[in-house]
N, C-alpha and C positions, 0 to 999 in steps of 0.2 A: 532507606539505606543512606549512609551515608557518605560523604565526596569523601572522604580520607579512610572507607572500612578497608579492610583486611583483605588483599587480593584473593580473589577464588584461585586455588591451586588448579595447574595444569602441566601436565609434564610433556605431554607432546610439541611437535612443530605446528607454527600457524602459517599456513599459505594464503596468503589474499592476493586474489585475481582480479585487476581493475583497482587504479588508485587515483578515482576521477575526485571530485567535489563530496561526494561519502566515504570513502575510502579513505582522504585525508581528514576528514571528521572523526571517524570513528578509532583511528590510530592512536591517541593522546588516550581515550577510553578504556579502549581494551591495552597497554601498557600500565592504565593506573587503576584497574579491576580486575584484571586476571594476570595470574601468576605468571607469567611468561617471559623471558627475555628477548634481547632484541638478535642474538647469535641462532635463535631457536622460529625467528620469523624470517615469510621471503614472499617479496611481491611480483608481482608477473604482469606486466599491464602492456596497453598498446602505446601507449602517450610515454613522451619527455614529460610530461606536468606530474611533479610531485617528486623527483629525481630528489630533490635539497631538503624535503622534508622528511626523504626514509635516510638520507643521510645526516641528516643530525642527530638521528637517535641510533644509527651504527647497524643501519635494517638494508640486508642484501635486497640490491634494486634491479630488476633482469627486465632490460625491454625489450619483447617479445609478442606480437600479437597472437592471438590464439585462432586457429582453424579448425575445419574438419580434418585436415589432414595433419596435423602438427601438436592436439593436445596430447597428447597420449605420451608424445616422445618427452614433449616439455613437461609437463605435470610429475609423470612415474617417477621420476627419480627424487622428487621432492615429498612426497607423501607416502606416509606408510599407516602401516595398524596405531590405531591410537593419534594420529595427527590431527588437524580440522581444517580442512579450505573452506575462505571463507568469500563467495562469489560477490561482489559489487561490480563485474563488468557489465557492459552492452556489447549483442554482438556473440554471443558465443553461448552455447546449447548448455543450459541449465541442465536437461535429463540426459545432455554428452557427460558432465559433469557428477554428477550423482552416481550415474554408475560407474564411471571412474574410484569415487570414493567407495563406493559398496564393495567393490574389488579389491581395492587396499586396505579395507579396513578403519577407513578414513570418516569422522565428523564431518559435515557440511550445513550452509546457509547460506539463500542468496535471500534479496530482497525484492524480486521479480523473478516468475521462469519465463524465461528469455530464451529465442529459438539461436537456430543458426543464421547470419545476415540476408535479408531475400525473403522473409517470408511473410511480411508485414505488408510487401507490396507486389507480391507476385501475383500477376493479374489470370495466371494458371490457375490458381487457387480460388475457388469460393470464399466468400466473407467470411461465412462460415468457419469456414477450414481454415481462416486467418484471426481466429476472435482467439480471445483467452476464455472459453468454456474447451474450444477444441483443445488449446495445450494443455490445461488441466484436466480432461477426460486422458489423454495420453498418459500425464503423470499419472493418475490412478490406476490409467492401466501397469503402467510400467511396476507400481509399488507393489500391486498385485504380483508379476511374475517376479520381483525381487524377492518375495516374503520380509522375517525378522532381516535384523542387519543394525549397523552403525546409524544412529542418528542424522536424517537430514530434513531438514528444516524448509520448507519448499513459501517462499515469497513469505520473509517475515521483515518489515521495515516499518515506517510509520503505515503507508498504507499501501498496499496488503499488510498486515501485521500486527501494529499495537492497536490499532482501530477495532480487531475481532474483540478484544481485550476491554475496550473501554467497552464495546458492545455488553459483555458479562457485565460490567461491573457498575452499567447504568439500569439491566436489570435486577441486579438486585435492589440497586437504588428505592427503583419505581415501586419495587415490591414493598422494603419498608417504611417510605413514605405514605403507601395505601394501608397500611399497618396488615399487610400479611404475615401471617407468620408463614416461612421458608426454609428448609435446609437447605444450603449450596449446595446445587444441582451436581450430582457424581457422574453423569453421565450426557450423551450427546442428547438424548430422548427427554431426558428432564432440564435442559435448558429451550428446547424449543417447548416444552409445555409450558413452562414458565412464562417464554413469551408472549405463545397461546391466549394463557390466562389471565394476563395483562392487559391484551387485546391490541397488541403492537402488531399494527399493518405495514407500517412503512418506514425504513432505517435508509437514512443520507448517511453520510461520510461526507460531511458538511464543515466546507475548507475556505475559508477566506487571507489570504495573503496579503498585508499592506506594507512590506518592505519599497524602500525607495533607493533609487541611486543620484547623485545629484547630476552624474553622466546622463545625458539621453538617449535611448535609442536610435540608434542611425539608421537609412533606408538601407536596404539588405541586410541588417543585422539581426538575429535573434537572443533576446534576452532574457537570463532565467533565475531566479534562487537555486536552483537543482539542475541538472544533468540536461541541457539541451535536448543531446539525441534520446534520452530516455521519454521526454514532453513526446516530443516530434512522433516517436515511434509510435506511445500508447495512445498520440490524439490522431492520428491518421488509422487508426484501427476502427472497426463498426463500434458505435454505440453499444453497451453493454449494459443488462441490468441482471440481479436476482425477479420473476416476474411471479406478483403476489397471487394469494388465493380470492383476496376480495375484489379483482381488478375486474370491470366488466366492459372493458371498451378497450378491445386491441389495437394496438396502434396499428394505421392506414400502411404506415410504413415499414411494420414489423414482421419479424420472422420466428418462427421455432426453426431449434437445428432437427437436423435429422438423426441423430443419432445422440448416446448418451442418456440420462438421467433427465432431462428435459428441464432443468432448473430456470433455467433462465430463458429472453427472447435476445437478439438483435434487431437494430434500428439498420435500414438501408443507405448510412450517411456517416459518416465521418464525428468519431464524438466530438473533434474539437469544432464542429460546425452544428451542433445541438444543444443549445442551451436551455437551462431547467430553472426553475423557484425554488431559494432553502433561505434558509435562517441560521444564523450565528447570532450568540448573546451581544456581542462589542460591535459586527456589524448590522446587524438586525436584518431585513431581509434582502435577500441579493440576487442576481443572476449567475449562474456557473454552470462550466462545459458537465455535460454526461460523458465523462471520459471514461472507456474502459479499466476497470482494474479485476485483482482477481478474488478479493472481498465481496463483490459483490456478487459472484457467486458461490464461495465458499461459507458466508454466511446467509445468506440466502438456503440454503442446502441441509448447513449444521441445523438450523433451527425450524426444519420442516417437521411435520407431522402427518403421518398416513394411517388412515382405514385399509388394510391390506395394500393395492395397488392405485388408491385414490389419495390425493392429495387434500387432508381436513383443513391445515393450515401453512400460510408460507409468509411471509411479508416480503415486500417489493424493496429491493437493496439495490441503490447504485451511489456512485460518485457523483459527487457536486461539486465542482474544483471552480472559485476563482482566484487564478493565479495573482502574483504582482501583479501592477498595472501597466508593466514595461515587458510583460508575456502576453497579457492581454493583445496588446498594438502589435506583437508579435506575432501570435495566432493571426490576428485581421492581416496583415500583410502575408501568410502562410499562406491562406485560403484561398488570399485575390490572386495568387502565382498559382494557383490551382495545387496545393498542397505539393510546389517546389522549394525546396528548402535554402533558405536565405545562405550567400556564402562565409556571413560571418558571424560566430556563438559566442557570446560572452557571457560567463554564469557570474553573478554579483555576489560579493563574501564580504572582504575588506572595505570595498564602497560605500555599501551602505549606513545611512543615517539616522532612521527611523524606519520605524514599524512592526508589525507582529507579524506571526505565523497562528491562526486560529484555526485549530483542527480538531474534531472531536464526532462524535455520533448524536444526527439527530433523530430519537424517536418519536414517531406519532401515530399518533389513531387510540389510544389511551383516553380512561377519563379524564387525566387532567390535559390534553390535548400534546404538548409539544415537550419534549424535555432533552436537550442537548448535555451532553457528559465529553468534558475534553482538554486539550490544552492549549492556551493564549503565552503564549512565550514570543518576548520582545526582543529585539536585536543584542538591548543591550544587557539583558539578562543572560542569552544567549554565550557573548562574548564574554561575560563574567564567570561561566562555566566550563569552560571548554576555549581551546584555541581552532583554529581551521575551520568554523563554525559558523552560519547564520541561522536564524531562528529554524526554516525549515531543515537543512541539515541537519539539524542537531534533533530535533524530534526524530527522525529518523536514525541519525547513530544510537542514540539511548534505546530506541525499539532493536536493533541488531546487536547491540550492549546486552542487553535483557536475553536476546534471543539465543544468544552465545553461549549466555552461563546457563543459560537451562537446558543445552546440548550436553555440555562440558558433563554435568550433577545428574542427565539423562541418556547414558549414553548408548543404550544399545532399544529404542523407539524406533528404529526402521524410518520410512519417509511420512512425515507429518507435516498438517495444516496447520496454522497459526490457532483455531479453532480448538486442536485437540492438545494442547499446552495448558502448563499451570499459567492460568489468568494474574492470580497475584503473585506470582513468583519473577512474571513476567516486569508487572508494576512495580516491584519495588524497586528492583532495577532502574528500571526505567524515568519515575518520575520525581528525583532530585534532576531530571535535568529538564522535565518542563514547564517552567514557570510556573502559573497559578495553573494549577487541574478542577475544575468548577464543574457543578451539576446546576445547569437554571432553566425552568417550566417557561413557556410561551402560548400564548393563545393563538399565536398566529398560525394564518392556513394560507394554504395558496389561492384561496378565493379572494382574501382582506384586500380591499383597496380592488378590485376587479370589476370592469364593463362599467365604468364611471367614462371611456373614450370611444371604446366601441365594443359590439355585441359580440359575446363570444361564447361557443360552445362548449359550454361547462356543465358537470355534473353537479349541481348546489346539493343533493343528496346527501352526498357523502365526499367532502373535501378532500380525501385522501386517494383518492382516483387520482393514476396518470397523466390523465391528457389533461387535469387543473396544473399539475406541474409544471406541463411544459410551454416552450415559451415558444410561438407558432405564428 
């Protein structure tokens, strides 16, 4: 696609909720891709930040934080049949929000579901009952007693989001690279056979971030490419994974939930205090938090396979996040205040000097062992594309870009996974804005380089076990 095509028509109003660091990303976007004007858009956020940039484009700015008690009043009168809100807050109930739209008759997409404030650390609550399996078994439930309805798009961004996406479309890669022959899978059943067949045990969401600020982090401050409180929230959540069929060493510290589809486990510790082994082509092999998202059980899930009520196949999915290196010293100062949140956030955009955002899927357990599929998009690539922008913002506005126009041309899908979307409709969208999108094979395992300092309890069997991952 290209940066100058032919706006997608739209004749309804667009309501965006939250106009943090994505919010003023994806603005310049959806103005120069969808037919919209700016008399026909209204943003609703809790923050003064971002006041001077919906006023330059002549876009009604209502500062207004959102409650449980106050959306309803604020929201109704701005959405009707045919409109689309489009959720980038923190802070306020994604499934309050949906059925909002499913009532009006209203389009929706957020890029996280996201609870009411409180429930990420409500010490009432089990881990459990605070992970992102429990809100998305809710979501499910909820889409269940919605039925049919208006389109809504439940956590589509870079990740959760364009990541299910590259998932597709590194296996087909894998496929004719092995020179199978394959018809793109029509269905959820024949992409998880496809996986099957493949022999793909274990999928990262394999992120490495080397943006820089020539500012330093100061004591008390936290620093981020993205959303502070968005970091904060999903790294103080349990460790989260999709948990695989070939795994045979549960973790000492793991859980099953009690309830649900049993997809996934939790870790009894804090993701941003769990770190794991992955690989990236430009970084090569790294350390990165197991931060909860909600990919790694959405995909985990799509591409399972059952003998009736037994599970034949599943691969092990989570997150692998190394942030910037001034989130990094931020997380380590997080932890030692005992996951007290520093008083002062500065997300880095205009600062920065250097560096990429490397995000992509890494698959393995394949004959050829390792194959990452994704995008390496640099600052200054970034800023050559888009205003409001640093590398990781922008991977993510072009994933809610993508996710937008396939509501728009999709409109009456009910609530949907990132999963059950057109994969390339999604991509074309989307990847005029990131950088080089590359597919590159590694030999490397989490064994390489291992117990050359001290003895450690590894499975050499089969390198694709867990507990080689992790970093203990």
């Amino acid at each position: 696609m290209p940066l100058e095509s032919k706006p997608i028509e739209f004749r309804g109003r667009i309501v965006m909720v939250g106009f943090g660091s994505i919010g003023r990303g994806v603005l310049p976007l959806i103005l120069r891709h969808i037919g919209v004007t700016p008399d026909r858009m209204v943003i609703v956020t809790a923050e003064e930040e971002g006041r001077r940039e919906a006023q330059l484009q002549g876009i009604r700015f209502i500062l207004q934080p959102l409650t449980r008690e106050n959306y309803h009043t604020v929201l109704e009168p701005l959405i009707g049949e045919g409109d689309f809100l489009l959720n980038l807050s923190v802070d306020v109930s994604s499934l309050a929000l949906i059925k909002l739209c499913h009532e009006k008759g209203a389009l929706y997409l957020d890029t996280c579901n996201e609870p009411w404030p409180g429930r990420y650390t409500d010490v009432t609550l089990t881990p459990s009952m605070r992970s992102n399996y429990a809100l998305r078994e809710e979501a499910l439930q909820l889409r269940e007693r919605m039925g049919a309805g208006p389109t809504a798009v439940l956590t589509h961004g870079a990740n959760p989001g364009l990541v299910s996406h590259f998932v597709k479309q590194a296996l087909l890669n894998l496929a004719e690279d092995k020179e199978i022959e394959v018809t793109k899978p029509a269905s959820r059943a024949e992409w998880g056979a496809l996986a099957e067949r493949l022999g793909v045990k274990v999928i990262h969401i394999a992120e490495r971030d080397t943006q820089v600020s020539p500012i330093p982090k100061r004591v008390g401050e936290f620093v981020n490419t993205w959303s502070v409180d968005g970091f904060i929230g999903e790294g103080c959540q349990p460790a989260e994974l999709g948990w695989g069929s070939h795994e045979r060493h549960f973790p000492a510290d793991g859980f099953h939930h009690e309830f649900g589809n049993d997809v996934a486990i939790y870790l009894g510790r804090p993701g941003a205090s769990t770190r794991m082994r992955s690989w990236t082509p430009l970084e090569g092999p790294y350390h990165g938090f197991l931060i909860t998202h909600g990919e790694s059980i959405s995909i985990a899930d799509y591409l399972s396979q059952k003998d009736g009520d037994k599970v034949r196949y599943r691969p092990t999915v989570h997150y692998t996040y190394h942030p910037c290196d001034a989130a990094v010293l931020s997380v380590h100062e997080l932890a030692g205040k005992n996951w007290k949140e520093q008083a002062e956030k500065r997300i880095i955009v205009d600062e920065i000097t250097s560096g990429i955002d490397e995000l992509g899927v890494l698959l393995m357990g394949h004959e050829r062992g390792a194959y990452w599929y994704g995008s390496q998009l640099s600052i200054g690539e970034a800023r050559s594309l888009a205003p409001y922008n640093n590398a990781t913002g922008l991977q993510v506005t072009a994933a809610v870009l993508g996710g937008v126009v396939w509501a728009i041309e999709n409109p009456g899908r009910g609530m949907v996974e990132p999963e059950e979307m057109d994969f390339e409709r999604v991509l074309e969208m989307a990847e005029p804005y990131l950088g080089n999108v590359v597919g590159v094979y590694s030999d490397w395992t989490p064994l390489v380089d291992r117990g050359q300092l001290f003895a450690e309890d590894l499975d050499t069997q089969d390198p694709w076990q867990f507990k080689n991952f992790r970093v203990v």
